[in-house]
N, C-alpha and C positions, 0 to 999 in steps of 0.2 A: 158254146164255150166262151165266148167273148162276151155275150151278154152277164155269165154268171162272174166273170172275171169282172166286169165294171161294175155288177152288184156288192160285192167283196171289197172294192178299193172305196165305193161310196158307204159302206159301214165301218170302213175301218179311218175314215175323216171324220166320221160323225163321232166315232169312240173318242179320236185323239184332241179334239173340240172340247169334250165334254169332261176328259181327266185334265185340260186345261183350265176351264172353268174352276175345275174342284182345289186343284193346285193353288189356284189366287184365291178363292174364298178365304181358306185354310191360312195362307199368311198374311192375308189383310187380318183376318180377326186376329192373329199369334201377333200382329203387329199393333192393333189396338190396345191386345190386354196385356202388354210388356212397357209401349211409349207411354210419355208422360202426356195428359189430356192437353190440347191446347185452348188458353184462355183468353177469349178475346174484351178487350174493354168492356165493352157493351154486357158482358155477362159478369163484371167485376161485381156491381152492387148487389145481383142478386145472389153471390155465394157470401157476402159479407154481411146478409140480413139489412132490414132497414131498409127507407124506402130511397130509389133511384133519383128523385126528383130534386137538381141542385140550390133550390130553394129550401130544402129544409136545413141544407149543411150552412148556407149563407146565416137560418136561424141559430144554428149552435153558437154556430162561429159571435154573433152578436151578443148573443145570454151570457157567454163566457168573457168577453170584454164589459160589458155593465155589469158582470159581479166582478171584476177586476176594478173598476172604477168607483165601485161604491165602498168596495174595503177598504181603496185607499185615500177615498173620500173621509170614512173612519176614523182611519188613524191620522189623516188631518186635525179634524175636530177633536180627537183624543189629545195631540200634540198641542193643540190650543189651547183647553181645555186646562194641561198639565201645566204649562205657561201661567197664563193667569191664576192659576191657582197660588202658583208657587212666588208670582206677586204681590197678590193678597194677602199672603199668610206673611213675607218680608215686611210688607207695612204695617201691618200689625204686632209685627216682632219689635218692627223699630218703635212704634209708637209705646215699648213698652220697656226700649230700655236698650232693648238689644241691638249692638253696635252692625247692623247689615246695611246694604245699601236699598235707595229707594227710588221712587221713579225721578221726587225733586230733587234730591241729590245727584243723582245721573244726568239728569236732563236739563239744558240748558236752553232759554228761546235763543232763534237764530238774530243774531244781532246781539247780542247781551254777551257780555264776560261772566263766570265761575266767579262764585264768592271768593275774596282773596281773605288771607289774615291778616288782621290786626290788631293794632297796640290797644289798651286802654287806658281811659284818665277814670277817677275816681275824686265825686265833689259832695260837701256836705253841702244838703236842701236845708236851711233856715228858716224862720219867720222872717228874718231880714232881710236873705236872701235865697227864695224859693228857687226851686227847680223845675223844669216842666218833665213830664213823664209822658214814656209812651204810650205806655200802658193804663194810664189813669190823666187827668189833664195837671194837675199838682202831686206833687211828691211827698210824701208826711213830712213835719217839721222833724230834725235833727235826725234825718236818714239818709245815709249814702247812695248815690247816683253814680253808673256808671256809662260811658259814652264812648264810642270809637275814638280813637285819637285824634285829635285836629277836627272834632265836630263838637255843637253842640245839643245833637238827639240823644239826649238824656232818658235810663230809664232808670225806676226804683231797683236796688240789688235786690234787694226780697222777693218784690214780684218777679225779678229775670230769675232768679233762684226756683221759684213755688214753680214759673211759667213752664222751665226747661223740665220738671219733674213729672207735671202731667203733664202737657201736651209740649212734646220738643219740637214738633213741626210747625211752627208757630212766631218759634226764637226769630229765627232768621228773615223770615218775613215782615219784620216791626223794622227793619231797615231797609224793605223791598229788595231783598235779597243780595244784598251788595257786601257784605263779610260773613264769612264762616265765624259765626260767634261761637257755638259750640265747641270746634276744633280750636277755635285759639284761646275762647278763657275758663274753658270748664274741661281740657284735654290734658291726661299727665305729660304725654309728648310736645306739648308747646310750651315755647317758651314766655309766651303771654299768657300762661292761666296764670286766675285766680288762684287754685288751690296750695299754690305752696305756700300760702302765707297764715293757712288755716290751723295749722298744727295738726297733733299725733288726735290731738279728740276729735276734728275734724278729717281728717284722716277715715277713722274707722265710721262715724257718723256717717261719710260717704261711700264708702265701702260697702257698707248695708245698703246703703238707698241705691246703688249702682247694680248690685246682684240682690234680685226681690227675692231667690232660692237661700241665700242666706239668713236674710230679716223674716221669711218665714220657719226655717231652721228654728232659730232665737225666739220666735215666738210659740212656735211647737213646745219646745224645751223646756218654757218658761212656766208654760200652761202644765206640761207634765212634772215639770218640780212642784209646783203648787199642788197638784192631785198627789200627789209623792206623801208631800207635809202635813196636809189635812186630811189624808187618809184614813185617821184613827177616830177623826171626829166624825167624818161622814159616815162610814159603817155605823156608827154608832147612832146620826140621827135616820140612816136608812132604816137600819134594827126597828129603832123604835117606833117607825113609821109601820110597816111590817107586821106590827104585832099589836096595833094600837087597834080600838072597837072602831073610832069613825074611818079608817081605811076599810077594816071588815064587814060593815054596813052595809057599804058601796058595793057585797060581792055581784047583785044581782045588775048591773050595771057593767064594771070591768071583767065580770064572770064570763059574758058572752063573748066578750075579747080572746079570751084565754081557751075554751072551747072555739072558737073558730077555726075555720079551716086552714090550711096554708097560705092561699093564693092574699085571703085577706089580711094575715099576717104580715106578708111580702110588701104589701101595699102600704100598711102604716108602716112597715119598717123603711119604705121607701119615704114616705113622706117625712118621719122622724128624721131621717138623715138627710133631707132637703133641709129642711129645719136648721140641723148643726151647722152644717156648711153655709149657708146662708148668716146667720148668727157669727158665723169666723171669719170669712168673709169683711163685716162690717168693722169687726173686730180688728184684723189686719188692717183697712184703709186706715180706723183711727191710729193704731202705730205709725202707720205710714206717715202721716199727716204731722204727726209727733214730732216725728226723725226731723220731718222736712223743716216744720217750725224752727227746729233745732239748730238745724243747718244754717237757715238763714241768720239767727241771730249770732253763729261762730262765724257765720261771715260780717257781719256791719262790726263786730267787734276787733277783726284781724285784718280785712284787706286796708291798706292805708290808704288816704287821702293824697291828691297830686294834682288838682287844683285848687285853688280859695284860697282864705286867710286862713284856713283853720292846718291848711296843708302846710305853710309857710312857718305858723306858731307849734306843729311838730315837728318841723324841720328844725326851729332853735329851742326845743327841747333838748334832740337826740344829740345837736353838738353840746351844748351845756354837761349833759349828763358821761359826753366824752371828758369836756376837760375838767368835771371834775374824778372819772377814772384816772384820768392822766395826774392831775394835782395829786392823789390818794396814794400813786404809785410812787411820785416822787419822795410825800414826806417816807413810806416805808421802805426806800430808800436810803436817806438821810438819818431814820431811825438803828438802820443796821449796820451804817457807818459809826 
């Protein structure tokens, strides 16, 4: 009885053992597949793909700063690039007329003053008594010379006239840069220019040569009124060209012309119109040339004289020619007494 009794109490520890066991299987796994998995460092890289080894992120890391360096290396040299361009094309604008700034007019050596304004004399070159010129070492006989004031670095007006017209960068430098001649005798805002004394023909004379879209305008125009006016003749000697036998001769010659393709077409039509342009072009300079001529002789004729004899003997002209307005006013006067 007691043997089977300790038999019974050792089955029934072995049972309550083994529904033990079963009971923790059961909620570890119900506990596995409800928590969230735990991720430890060491297993980051390989859920994230890509290899583990912190050498290659050191590579990214580096590709990605030298393409950062090199775009803005880039747009460096694009910025430079833009710069300089946008200087080149100002000098070339000035060099043509167009009132912009330039690198000589901005920039000054260190130790050097800015061109100042100044006054000018104006002296007649004689045989008697020559002049020396900047620009040439004599001045033509009976041509006006002009000079900063209080000096005498005399140059011919004509040439400072022709000079300023093609090359203005040039003017200011024949005095080693020491007055704004530009701005003070060829400027409507100074009170030393030349040009007020030019009159209404000189005026517009300058006017053209100031804005080249103008004097090309006027020369456009000029050329098209003339095709305007001769219009009835030219059809007429086209016509007759047209229908003449030594044109028709020629078919097997400009025949090929005329059958050819397009692209050859394009080509001489290309060249044809090099051609015109070219031809107007030269055509233009001589106008230019024209004007300029122009100019300069409204200038030796209007700017006066303010040193020499010859300044002195229009000086007692202009009084003379007062007192005898002044006599003329008196007798008509006297007369309507």
């Amino acid at each position: 009885m007691t043997s089977l009794l300790h038999q019974t109490c050792v089955i029934l520890t072995i049972l309550s053992i083994v529904s033990h066991q079963t009971n923790a299987t059961r909620s570890e796994s119900h506990s596995r597949k409800y928590a969230s998995p735990i991720i430890t460092p060491s297993i980051i890289p390989l859920l994230r793909g890509g290899s583990s080894d912190p050498l290659d992120i050191n590579d990214t890391r580096t590709k990605q700063l030298d393409g950062y360096n090199k775009l803005l290396k880039y747009r460096s040299d694009q910025q430079l690039l833009y710069q300089l361009r946008s200087t080149y094309l100002s000098e070339l604008l000035a060099q043509r007329g167009v009132p912009l700034p330039t690198v000589t007019s901005v920039g000054t050596v260190e130790g050097e003053k800015p061109p100042e304004k100044v006054d000018w004399d104006c002296a007649l070159s004689t045989a008697n008594d020559p002049k020396t010129c900047l620009y040439s070492f004599d001045a033509e006989p009976n041509t006006k010379v002009l000079a900063p004031l209080g000096t005498t670095q005399y140059i011919s007006l004509s040439a400072l006239n022709r000079l300023r017209r093609t090359d203005p960068l040039k003017v200011e430098p024949m005095w080693h840069s020491q007055y704004a001649i530009l701005q003070s005798w060829f400027s409507d805002a100074s009170e030393y220019s030349i040009l007020q004394h030019v009159g209404i023909k000189g005026f517009m004379v300058s006017s053209l040569l100031d804005h080249r879209l103008g004097l090309r305008s006027l020369l456009v125009g000029t050329i098209l009124s003339i095709l305007v006016v001769f219009m009835p003749i030219l059809e007429l000697i086209v016509g007759r060209i047209l229908v003449s036998a030594p044109f028709w001769s020629q078919w097997k010659t400009w025949g090929r012309i005329v059958r050819a393709g397009f692209p050859l077409k394009l080509l001489l039509g290309q060249l044809a119109w090099k051609g015109i342009v070219g031809v107007y072009s030269k055509l233009e300079e001589g106008v230019r040339d024209y004007f300029v001529d122009l100019e300069c002789e409204i200038l030796e004729e209007s700017v006066p004289l303010t040193v020499g004899v010859e300044a002195e003997e229009e000086d007692e002209v202009e009084e003379s020619d007062e007192v005898y307005d002044n006599d003329d006013d008196m007798y008509d006067d006297d007369d309507e007494s």
